[in-house]
C-alpha positions in Angstrom: 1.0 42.7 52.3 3.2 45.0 53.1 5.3 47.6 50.2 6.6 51.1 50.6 6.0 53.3 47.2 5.8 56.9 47.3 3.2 57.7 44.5 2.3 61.5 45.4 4.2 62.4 42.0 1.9 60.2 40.0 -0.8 62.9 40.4 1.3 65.2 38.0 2.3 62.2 35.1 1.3 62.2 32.1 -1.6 59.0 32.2 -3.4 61.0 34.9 -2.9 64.0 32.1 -4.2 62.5 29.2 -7.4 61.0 31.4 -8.4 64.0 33.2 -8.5 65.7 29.0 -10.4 63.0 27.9 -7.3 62.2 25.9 -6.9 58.7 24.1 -4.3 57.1 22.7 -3.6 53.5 21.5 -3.2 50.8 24.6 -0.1 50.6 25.7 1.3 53.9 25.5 1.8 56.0 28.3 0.9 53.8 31.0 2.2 52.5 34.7 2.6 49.0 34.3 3.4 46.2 36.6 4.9 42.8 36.5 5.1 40.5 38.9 8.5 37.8 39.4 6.6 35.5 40.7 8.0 32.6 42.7 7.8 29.3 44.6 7.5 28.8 47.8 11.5 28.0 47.9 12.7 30.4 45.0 13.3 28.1 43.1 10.9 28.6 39.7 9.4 31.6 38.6 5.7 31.7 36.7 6.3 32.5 33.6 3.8 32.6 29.8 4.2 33.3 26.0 2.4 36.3 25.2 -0.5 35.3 22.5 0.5 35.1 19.2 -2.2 37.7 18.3 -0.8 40.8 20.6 1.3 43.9 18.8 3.6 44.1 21.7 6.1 41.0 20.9 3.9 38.0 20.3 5.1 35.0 21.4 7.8 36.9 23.7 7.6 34.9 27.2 7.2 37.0 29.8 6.4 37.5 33.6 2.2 37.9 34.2 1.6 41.4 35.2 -0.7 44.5 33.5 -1.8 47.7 33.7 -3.0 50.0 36.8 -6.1 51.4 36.5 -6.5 55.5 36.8 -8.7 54.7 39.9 -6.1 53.1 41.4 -4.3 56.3 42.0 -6.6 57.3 44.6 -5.6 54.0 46.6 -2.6 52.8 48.4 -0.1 51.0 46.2 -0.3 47.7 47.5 -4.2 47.7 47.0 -3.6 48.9 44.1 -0.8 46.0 43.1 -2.8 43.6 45.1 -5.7 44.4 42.8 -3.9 43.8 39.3 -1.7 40.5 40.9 -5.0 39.0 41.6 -6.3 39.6 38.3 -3.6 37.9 36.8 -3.2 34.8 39.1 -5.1 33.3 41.9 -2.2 31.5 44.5 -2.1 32.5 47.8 1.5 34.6 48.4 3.5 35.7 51.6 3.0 38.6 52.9 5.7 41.1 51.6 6.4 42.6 48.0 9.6 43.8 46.8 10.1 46.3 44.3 12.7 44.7 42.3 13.0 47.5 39.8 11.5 50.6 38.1 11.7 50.1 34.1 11.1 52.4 31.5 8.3 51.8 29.0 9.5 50.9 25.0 8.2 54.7 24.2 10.1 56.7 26.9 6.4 57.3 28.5 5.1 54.2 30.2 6.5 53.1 33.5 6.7 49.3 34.8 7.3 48.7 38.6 8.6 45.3 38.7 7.5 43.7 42.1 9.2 40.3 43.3 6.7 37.9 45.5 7.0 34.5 46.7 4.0 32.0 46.8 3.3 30.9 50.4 4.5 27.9 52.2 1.3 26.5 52.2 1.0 26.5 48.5 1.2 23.0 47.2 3.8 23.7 44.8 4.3 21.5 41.6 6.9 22.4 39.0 4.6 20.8 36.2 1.5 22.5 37.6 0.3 24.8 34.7 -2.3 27.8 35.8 -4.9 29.2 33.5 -4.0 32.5 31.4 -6.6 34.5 29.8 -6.2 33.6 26.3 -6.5 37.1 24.9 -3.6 37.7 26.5 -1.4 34.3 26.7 -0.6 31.6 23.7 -1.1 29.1 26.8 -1.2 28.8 30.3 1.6 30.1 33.0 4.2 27.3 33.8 6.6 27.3 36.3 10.5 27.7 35.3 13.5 26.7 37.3 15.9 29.3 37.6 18.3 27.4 36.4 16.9 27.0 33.2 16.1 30.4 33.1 20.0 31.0 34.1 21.3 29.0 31.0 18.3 29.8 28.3 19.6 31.9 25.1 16.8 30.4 22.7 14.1 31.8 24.2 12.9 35.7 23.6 12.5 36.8 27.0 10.9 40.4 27.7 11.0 43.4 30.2 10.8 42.0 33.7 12.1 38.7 32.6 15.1 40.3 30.8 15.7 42.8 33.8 15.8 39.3 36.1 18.0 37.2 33.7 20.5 39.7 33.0 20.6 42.1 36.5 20.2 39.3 39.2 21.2 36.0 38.1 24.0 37.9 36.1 25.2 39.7 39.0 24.6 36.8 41.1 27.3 35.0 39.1 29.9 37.2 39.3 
């Protein structure tokens, strides 16, 4: 897989800070984040959960799989290292190129999300009603698949971050 990041700024934030002083804070806060948009083979869905009822960050919100890079991972190229958290989220066999979609600010003005677009590969025997197993400490249930077009109309739902940046940035504009 191929994606171009310059990270050689990292080495100064303020995770690689707080590790290097043995500092700890509460999960969650100050971190580099990813999420992943998450696609069929045609575009046409994107994977999607419902954060467990049980987490402080917007239970129940529904979401885009993604998590947290590890402080080893700054020592490795970023697509090893996004390769590395994608595959610890979901096991489905992707083309070959990431995109970053979008850099997003953290909720506390510290943490940083890079929000990475990937397609599934054309081999993938793609189902719309296929659900895939979440770990439960994280997810309510398993990842399902939504159409964009649901995703296009839906108001009900409580989207968050990625899923938000998506709904509102590129289907928006791509109504326009």
């Amino acid at each position: 897989m191929n994606l171009y990041l310059d990270t050689s700024c990292i080495r100064f934030s303020t995770i690689t800070f707080m590790e290097k002083n043995k500092i700890r804070v509460k999960k969650g806060i100050g971190v580099l984040g990813t999420q992943y948009l998450i696609f069929s083979p045609m575009e046409k869905y994107i994977l999607v959960g419902e954060r467990a009822l049980n987490q402080s960050y917007f239970p129940g919100a529904t979401t885009v799989p993604g998590g947290i890079l590890e402080i080893e991972d700054l020592n490795k190229p970023p697509t090893q290292a996004l390769i590395r958290e994608l595959n610890e989220e979901v096991s489905l066999p992707f083309q070959k190129v990431m995109y970053l979609n979008a850099i997003l600010e953290g909720w506390n003005g510290i943490s940083v999300t890079f929000l990475i677009k990937i397609i599934t590969h054309n081999s993938y025997n793609f189902s719309s009603y296929e659900s895939l197993p979440a770990d439960k400490d994280e997810w309510n249930k398993d990842l399902t698949w939504m159409s964009i077009t649901e995703l296009e109309n839906e108001t009900k739902i409580q989207f968050l971050d990625g899923l938000i940046y998506f709904q509102s940035k590129v289907i928006g504009n791509s109504m326009k």
